[in-house]
C-alpha positions as CSV (number, residue, x, y, z in Angstrom):
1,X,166.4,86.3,63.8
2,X,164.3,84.0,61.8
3,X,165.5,81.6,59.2
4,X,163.7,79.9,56.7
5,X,163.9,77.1,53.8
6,X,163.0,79.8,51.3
7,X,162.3,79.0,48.0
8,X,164.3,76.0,46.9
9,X,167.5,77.0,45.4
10,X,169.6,75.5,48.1
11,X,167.8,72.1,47.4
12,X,167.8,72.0,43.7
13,X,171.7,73.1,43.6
14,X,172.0,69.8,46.0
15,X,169.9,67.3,44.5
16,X,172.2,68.9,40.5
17,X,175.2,68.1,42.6
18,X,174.0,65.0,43.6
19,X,173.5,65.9,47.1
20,X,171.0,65.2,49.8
21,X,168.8,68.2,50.7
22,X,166.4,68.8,53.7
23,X,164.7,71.9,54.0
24,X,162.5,73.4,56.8
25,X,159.7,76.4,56.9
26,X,157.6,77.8,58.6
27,X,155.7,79.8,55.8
28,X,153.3,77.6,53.6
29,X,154.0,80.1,50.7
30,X,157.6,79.1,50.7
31,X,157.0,75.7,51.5
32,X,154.9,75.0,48.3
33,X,157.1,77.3,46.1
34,X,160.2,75.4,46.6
35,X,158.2,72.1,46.5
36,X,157.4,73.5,42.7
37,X,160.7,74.3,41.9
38,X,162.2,71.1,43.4
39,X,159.7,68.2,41.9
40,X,161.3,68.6,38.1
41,X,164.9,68.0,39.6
42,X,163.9,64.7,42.1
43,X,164.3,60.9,41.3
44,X,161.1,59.2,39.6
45,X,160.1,57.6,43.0
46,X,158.0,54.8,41.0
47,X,160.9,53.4,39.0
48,X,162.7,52.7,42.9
49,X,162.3,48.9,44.1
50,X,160.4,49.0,47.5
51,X,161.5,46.4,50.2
C-alpha cells in the first residue's frame, strides 16, 4: 500500500489549529497542490527575527 501527503487538508487543518504540520510525497502534482493550498494559511516568514 502506498501513502501519500495528498493535497493539503491535513496541513492546513494543523497550521488553523495551531499545529505543526510535515507532509511527505512522492507525486509532484500533489506536492505543488497542497503547497497552493497551504501558502495563504502559513506565518509571513519576513516579519520573523532571524538569529
Amino acid at each position: 500500500m502506498r501513502t501519500t501527503g495528498g493535497a493539503g487538508t491535513t496541513g492546513v487543518a494543523a497550521l488553523q489549529l495551531g499545529r505543526r504540520y510535515v507532509g511527505v510525497d512522492i507525486n509532484a502534482s500533489f506536492h505543488d497542490q497542497a503547497l497552493k493550498r497551504l501558502h495563504p494559511h502559513l506565518p509571513d516568514s519576513s516579519s520573523e527575527e532571524s538569529g
